[in-house]
Structures are given as structure tokens and as C-alpha cells.
C-alpha positions, 0 to 999 in steps of 0.5 A: 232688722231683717231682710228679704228679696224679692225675686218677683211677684206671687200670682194667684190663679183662679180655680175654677173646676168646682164652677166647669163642674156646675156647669156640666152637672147643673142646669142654668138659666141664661137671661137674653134679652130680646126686643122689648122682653126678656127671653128665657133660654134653659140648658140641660144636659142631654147626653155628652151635649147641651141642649137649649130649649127657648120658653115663651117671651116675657113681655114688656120686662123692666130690668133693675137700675144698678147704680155706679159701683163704689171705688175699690181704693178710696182716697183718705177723706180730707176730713180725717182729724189731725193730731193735736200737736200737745198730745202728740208730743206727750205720746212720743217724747217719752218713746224718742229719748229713751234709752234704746235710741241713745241720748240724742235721737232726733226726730219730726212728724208732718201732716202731708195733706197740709205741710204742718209741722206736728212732732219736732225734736231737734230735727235741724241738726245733722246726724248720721243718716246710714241708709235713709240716705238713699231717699236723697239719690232717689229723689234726685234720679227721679227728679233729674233723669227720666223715670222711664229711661232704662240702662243699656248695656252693650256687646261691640266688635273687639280690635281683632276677629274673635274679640269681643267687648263688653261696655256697661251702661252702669246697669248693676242688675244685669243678670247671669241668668233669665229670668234674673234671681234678684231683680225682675224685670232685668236684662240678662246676659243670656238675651245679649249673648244671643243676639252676640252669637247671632251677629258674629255668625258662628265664629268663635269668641276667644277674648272678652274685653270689659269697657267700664270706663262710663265710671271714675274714680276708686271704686270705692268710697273713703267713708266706707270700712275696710270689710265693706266691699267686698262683703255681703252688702256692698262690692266695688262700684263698676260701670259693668256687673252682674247680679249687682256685685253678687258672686253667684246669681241668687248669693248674698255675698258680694265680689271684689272683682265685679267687672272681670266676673261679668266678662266672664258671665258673657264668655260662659253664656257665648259658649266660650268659658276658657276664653281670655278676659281682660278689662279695657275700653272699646275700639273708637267706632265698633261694630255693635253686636248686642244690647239689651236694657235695664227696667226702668229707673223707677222700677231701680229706685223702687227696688234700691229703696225696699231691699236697701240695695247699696249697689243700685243706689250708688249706679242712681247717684252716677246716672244723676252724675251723668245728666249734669256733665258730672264725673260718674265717680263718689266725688261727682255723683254726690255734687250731682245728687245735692245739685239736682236736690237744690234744683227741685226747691229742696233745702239741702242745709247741713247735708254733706254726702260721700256716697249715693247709698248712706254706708259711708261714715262721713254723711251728714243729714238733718232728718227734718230733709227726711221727712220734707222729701217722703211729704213732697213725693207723697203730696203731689206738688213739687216732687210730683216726679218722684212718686217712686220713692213711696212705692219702694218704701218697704211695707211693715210686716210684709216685704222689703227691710221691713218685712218681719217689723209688724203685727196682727193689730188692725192699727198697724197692720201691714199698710199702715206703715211704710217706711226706709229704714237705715243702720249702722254701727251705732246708728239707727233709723226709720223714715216713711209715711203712717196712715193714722187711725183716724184716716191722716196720712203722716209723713215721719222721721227717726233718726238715733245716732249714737245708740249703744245698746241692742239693735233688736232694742233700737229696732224694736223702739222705732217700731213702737213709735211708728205703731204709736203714729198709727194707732194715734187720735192724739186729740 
């Protein structure tokens, strides 16, 4: 499974020299209408300057009816067929117990239009979820905490002249620099140290306190591995970071010591490198010096989905911890993610979590909760709020961790599949919604267990079968 960041959007700018260049050496007829005719105005080229000459008035001209232009992007016709369940089940049986997902993969295909049941295969019992985990913190930040709210981060008075402290809201993509290099739409210490410079009024920062106290508990899961944090995708989980965890803005590996290097990121950016910095809690009432905030929670989830970013997904599941008066730790985000899930109608049955992102070895999820999650944000009833996580599910063969997972076959084009994929040691995953061949939209989920073959092998049959899925009649 590949992956890619996103440092932002591509932008496609016009060229229009070839159309200036038509205009200076060509001569155009400008239509105006005028009363009840129609006016002909003629522009030439005289020297360095138009000129116009006005032709006799046409009367009593009739202009064209044009009628409303068709939609852009049409919805999916409602009367696109269904798949046969029998065909179905004949299809991706055999592709399901093959060998590359193990012995007892377990997976569910559902129509979202009508909530129907087509594909099933022991889709109750609980497994190992690795990282479609993250479907359940996003729902539940979606469902619990408003989509438009952001993450503040703040800069207060220290004890003593010349110190500063540093309080983090829990916002993991406060950048070192502006714009960021993983998360656009970020704040960035640059914009909080000078709103800080500007508040202190030139007197010299000589300590940085860093308050994460907005967090409780270890700063790491007990589900976790010994080389998961720090490593490349994970770092110890603080209330106050940078980069989210990253050592460097733009690296992949992740630091130990998150909390102490935002401290220092704000020393640097206030122009004071060598100044102490130390970790603590705000003086009770301090004068604010600065803030600056985080995009939206959507906009969070959105990108915590595609790139599979563990370190936003655990600050999702302490926001959701925080709206229900929960500790902001493991322990109490996880009762704060089931809570808010039970809350919104879902059946949270055989679910045990030990984290808000899925690395932990200990979580538990029948896949069918899966697919009933991406069906109810896809269908507009009772998780109509959660409409975010269908947005963030990453696009096969073109971004997020499914950007180098599809091909040039006008069935499974890049668009046809969306999904959230998930792995881990012995575990692989696919989940997301298809748009078939004939038009219906499928919410689906693979969940393989205890595979121990490849992963390009585990991968590449998950694919098969989402490629099957959309290039499916199955009438």
C-alpha cells in the first residue's frame, strides 16, 4: 500500500496569449442589441488602436431560444439496477476466501440507496480493524462536535517578564511554517509568534513553557508496539505539537518529544533559539498574547481519513472525549468515541477500542459496522452530519492511501472507488463506497485477519474485488 501527502491543491490557470493575440491581429463582430434590432458594431485594427464603425440597424431581429443547460454532475439515476444478490455472492466468494486474505476474511456489500443487504460473509463477528477504525473517531467527531469548529491554539503571559507559555488546544497540524507542508489550511507558528512579538512589544523571550495539560493519561496506547512512537507514522500523543509529531516540517518520521519541540518551534519563530524551554501549565489568568486556529474539524477528518493520519485521528477522538466531559486520554476518548456512536443510533455490538486511530492490537470490530457507517453518511438520514468521511475516503489511483490502487478500465477509473484502507501485521483492509457499472452506489467492507502471505498479495486482492464491485451488472 502506497502513500502520498498532500501539501495542497493543484491550480490550472488558463493560458490565454493565443485568444489576446486573436483579438489584436483579427477583427471581431460585437452583436449589441439595441431597442427592438440588433446593432452590428465592427472592430478593427488601425494602427496601435481599435476603432469601431457602427452598420445599419437590423430590424425587428429575433434572437435564438436557448434552453436551461444540463447539470454538470448529475446525480445517480434511482433506476440504476441493483445487483442480483445469487450473482453477486457467486462473483466475490471465491475472490474473498482466497488465499491472499487468509482463512477467514470477512466481508458485506450494501445498496445505500435502499439499505439492502447484497453480499455477506460473516460480517458480525469481530476482528481486528487496523485502520478503518478511524471511520468510527470521525464519525463520532462529526456526529458530536461541530464540523465547523476549529482547534485553538494560544500563547499566554508566563510567571515572570520575558516568559512565555505555549497552551495547545490539542490541534496536531500547527505548522513550523507558513504555509504548512502537510496540512493545508493550517495555523502556523509564524502567524502566533507575531501576533506574540507584537503583544510583548520588543522585550526579549528568554523561556518557553509548554501547557499540554488539555490531555490525560500516557502518551501512548497500551495496544501500541514498542517501535510504534516514535516512528514514522505515529509519535507520543500531546495536546501541543507541531507538524503533528513530525521531527522536521515536510519529514515523515516522527519525534518522541512533540511537546518540547513545539516549545522550540515557537522560541525559533520569536527570535529567541537559545531560550530555555520547559513543560508545564499556564499561570491561573494570564494575560493572552496570541492565538491562531486549526481548519475546520471536517476539513481534520477529511485529511486524517485520506493520508490514514494517526496523529490527527487520536486529537478527533480527545475532541470527542472533551464534548462529553470525558478524560482527554486513551481510556476516555475511546468511551467518548462508543458513547457518541450509540448516541447517533449506531450498533456499537462487539466493538472494543483502545485508541482513536486503529494501531492498537487490541481493537475489535464486526466489519458489517463498517459498512453501515459509509451507508449512513452516504445516505443522508441519520448521520447526514457526517458527510465528511466520504469526502476524506481516499480515491483509487489518484490520492490519499489509495493513490497508486487503480487503473486505465473505464469501470474502475479513478472515481469508482473510494475507499479507507487499514494494516497491519497480519491484517488487511478495505472499506468504502463503488459506484457500479450500471450506475448504483455500493457501500462495501474487507476485513482479512490473519493473512500471511504478501501484502502486495493482500492488497492486490482487495482491489480485485473493489474493481469487481465496479465493474459488476451481477444480473
Amino acid at each position: 500500500m502506497g502513500t502520498i501527502s498532500s501539501s495542497g491543491s493543484t491550480i490550472v490557470t488558463a493560458n490565454y496569449s493565443r485568444f489576446r493575440r486573436r483579438i489584436v491581429l483579427g477583427i471581431i463582430a460585437v452583436v449589441v442589441l439595441v431597442g427592438g434590432g440588433i446593432t452590428t458594431l465592427v472592430v478593427t485594427r488601425s494602427g496601435n488602436q481599435p476603432t469601431a464603425t457602427t452598420a445599419a440597424q437590423v430590424p425587428d431581429a429575433k434572437l435564438p431560444t436557448i434552453g436551461d443547460p444540463p447539470p454538470v454532475l448529475a446525480a445517480l439515476s434511482t433506476k440504476a439496477p441493483v445487483p442480483d444478490p445469487k450473482v453477486l455472492g457467486g462473483t466475490l466468494t471465491p475472490l474473498v476466501a482466497s488465499a491472499a486474505l487468509g482463512t477467514d476474511a470477512e466481508a458485506q456489500v450494501v445498496d445505500v440507496a435502499t439499505g439492502d443487504v447484497l453480499y455477506d460473509r460473516n460480517s458480525g463477528t469481530p476482528v481486528t480493524p487496523a485502520s478503518t477504525a478511524k471511520l468510527l473517531t470521525s464519525v463520532a467527531a462529526l456526529t458530536t462536535v461541530d464540523p465547523e469548529q476549529t482547534l485553538t491554539t494560544t500563547v499566554v503571559a508566563g510567571a515572570n517578564p520575558g516568559e512565555v507559555v505555549l497552551v495547545g488546544g490539542g490541534d496536531p497540524t500547527l505548522s513550523r511554517t507558513a504555509p504548512s507542508q502537510s496540512y493545508p489550511g493550517a495555523a502556523t507558528v509564524p502567524d502566533l509568534a507575531a501576533q506574540v512579538k507584537a503583544a510583548l512589544g520588543g522585550q526579549t523571550v528568554t523561556k518557553v513553557t509548554v501547557d499540554g495539560s488539555l490531555y490525560s493519561g500516557p502518551t501512548v496506547a497500551s495496544g501500541w508496539g514498542e517501535g510504534d512512537a516514535p516512528s514514522s507514522y505515529m509519535a507520543p500523543v500531546t495536546a501541543a505539537m507541531v507538524d503533528a509529531g513530525r521531527v522536521s516540517a515536510g519529514s515523515t518520521q516522527r519525534s518522541g518529544t512533540p511537546a518540547t519541540d513545539a516549545g522550540q518551534a515557537l522560541a525559533a519563530a520569536l527570535g529567541a533559539p537559545h531560550a530555555s524551554v520547559t513543560l508545564g501549565t499556564a499561570p491561573p489568568g494570564a494575560k493572552a498574547l496570541g492565538a491562531v486556529h486549526s481548519a475546520p474539524i471536517a476539513r481534520i477528518v477529511e485529511q486524517a481519513l485520506s493520508e490514514s493520519d494517526n496523529m490527527l485521528a487520536e486529537a478527533l477522538a480527545r475532541q470527542v472525549a472533551i464534548a462529553r466531559h470525558l478524560p482527554a486520554s486513551f481510556e476516555g476518548s475511546a468511551q467518548a468515541v462508543l458513547a457518541a456512536l450509540k448516541d447517533a443510533g449506531v450498533d456499537t455490538a462487539g466493538v472494543v477500542l483502545g485508541d482513536g486511530s486503529g494501531l492498537s492490537a487490541s481493537d475489535r470490530l464486526p466489519p458489517k459496522l463498517l459498512v453501515s457507517l459509509i451507508a449512513g453518511a452516504a445516505g443522508g438520514g441519520k448521520l447526514s452530519r457526517a458527510s465528511a468521511v466520504l469526502s476524506g475516503l481516499a480515491v483509487a489511483g489518484y490520492d490519499g492511501t489509495l493513490f497508486d490502487r487503480g487503473d486505465e478500465d473505464p469501470d474502475t477509473a479513478p472515481g469508482s472507488v473510494r475507499g479507507k484502507t487499514g494494516t497491519l501485521l497480519g491484517v488487511h483492509a478495505l472499506a468504502g463506497t463503488v459506484v457500479t457499472h450500471d450506475g448504483r452506489l455500493l457501500a462495501f467492507a474487507v476485513v482479512a485477519g490473519d493473512t500471511t502471505g504478501s501484502e502486495a498479495a493482500a492488497e492486490g486482492r482487495l482491489d480485485e474485488i473493489a474493481a469487481t464491485l465496479a465493474g459488476c451488472g451481477c444480473r
